[in-house]
N, C-alpha and C positions, 0 to 999 in steps of 0.2 A: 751108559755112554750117551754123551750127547747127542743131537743129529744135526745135521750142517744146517739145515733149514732154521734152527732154532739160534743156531751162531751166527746165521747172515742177518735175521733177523738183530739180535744183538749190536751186529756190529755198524748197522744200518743207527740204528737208532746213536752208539757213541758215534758214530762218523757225522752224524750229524751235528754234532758238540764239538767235531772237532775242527776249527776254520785255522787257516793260515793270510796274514795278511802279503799280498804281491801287491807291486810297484802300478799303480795305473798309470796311463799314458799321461795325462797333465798331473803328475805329480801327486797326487790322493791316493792314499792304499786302499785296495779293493778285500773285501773279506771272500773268498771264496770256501765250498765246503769241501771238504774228502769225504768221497764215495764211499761203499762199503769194502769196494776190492781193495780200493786203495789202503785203508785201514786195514783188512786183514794182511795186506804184501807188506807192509810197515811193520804190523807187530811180529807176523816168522822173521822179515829181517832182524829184529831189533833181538829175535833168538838167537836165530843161524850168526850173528855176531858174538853173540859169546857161547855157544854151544857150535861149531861147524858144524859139527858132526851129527848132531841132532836130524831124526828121519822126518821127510813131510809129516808122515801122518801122526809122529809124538808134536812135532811146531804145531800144527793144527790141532789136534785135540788141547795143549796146555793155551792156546790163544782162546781160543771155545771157553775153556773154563774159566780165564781171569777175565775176561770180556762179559762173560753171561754174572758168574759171581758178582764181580765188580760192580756191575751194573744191579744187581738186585740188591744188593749192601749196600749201595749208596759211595764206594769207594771211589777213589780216580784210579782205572786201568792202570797211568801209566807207573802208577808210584807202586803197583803190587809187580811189575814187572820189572822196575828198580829195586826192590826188597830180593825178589827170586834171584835175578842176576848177582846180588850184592851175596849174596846168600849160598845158592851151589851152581852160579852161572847153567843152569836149564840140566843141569845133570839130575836126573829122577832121580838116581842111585846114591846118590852124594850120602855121606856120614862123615859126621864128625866124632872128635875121639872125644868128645863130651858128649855121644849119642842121640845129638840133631841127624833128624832124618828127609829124606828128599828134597822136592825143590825149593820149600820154605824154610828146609833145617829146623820142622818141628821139632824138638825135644819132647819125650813121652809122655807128660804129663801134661802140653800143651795139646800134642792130639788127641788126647784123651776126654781132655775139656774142653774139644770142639768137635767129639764124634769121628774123631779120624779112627777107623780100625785100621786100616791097613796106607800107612805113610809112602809105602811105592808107588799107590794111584796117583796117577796126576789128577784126575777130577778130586781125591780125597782132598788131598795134597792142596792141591791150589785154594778147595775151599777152608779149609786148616788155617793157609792165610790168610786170607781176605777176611775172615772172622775171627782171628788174633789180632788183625790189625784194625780194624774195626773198632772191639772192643776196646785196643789201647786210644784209639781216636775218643772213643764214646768217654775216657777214661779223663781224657785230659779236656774233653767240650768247654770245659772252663773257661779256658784260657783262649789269650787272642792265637789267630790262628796261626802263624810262625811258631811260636812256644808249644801249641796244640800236637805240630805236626813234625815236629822236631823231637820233642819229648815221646811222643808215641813212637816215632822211628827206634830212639834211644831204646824204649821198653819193649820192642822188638826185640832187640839182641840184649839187653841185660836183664829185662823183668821192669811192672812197676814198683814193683820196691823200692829196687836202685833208685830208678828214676825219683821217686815221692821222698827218700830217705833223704839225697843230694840237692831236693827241688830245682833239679833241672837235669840234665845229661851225666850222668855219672863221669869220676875220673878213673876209667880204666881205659889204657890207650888202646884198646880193641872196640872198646864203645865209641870214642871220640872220631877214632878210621870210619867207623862203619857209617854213623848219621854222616860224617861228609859225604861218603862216597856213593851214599842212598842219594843222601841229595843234592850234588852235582849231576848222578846220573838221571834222577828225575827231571829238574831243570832242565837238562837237553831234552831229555823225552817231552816234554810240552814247550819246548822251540826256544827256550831263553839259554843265556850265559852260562855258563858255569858257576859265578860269583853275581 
């Protein structure tokens, strides 16, 4: 398990990445940074929003992990917490009847190929993700980065197969739902639009 010192630590360092621009008095936006508190009460909320019910100490430990992961992958936090949400909204337990398991809905042969034994762990779990999504990143580098990270979302839920077979977003309308709804909800998650 992780230990808090090591996640404030983490979270210190993305909050420092993380600025929001406010109105200055004459008119010029001001870049100001978020703290680390502030970053850690941002990401339990942006849980305790689609899990209520989820306990302190599960919100914190799964923030500990996409935050610490994230940040040693090279990932953006916010888009592995768009993937979870899109995925089994923070429920550990989550199964699907196609045998995706916990909060990334790894399917078994994808935990398998990133060292997950046991898909209940949130530290497994989360890092399950961060290095499926990773790799579908690493997968598409090619490409300019919209197509990059679009595509990789898609081979998130369908495979790159699909993705490489269709050279783009597969047409099954469960793939086509899901990159929107990844990335709308990322786009909020780093301050912009919906569209």
């Amino acid at each position: 398990m992780r230990s808090k010192a090591i996640c404030l630590a983490v979270v210190a360092v993305v909050a420092a990445f993380c600025v929001r621009a406010e109105p200055a008095r004459a008119g010029a936006p001001v870049t100001t940074k978020t703290t680390s508190a502030q970053a850690m009460t941002a990401y339990e909320s942006a849980i305790r929003y689609f899990n209520p019910g989820i306990g302190e100490a599960d919100a914190q430990r799964i923030v500990t992990a996409i935050l610490t992961d994230a940040y040693q992958e090279g990932v953006d936090p916010r888009l592995v917490v768009a993937i979870i949400a899109t995925e089994s909204s923070f429920d550990k337990t989550a199964r699907s009847s196609a045998g995706a398991m916990g909060l990334g809905q790894l399917m078994p042969e994808t935990a398998a190929d990133v060292d997950v034994s046991d898909a209940d762990d949130i530290d497994q779990n989360v890092r399950g993700t961060v290095l499926t999504l990773k790799g579908n990143l690493e997968h598409y580098a090619s490409l300019d980065p919209q197509h990059k990270f679009v595509y990789a979302i898609a081979a998130y839920n369908a495979g790159t197969g699909a993705v490489d077979e269709y050279h783009g977003v597969p047409p099954y309308d469960e793939t086509i739902r899901y990159v929107w709804k990844v990335v709308v909800l990322w786009r909020r998650l780093c301050g912009l639009s919906a569209t």
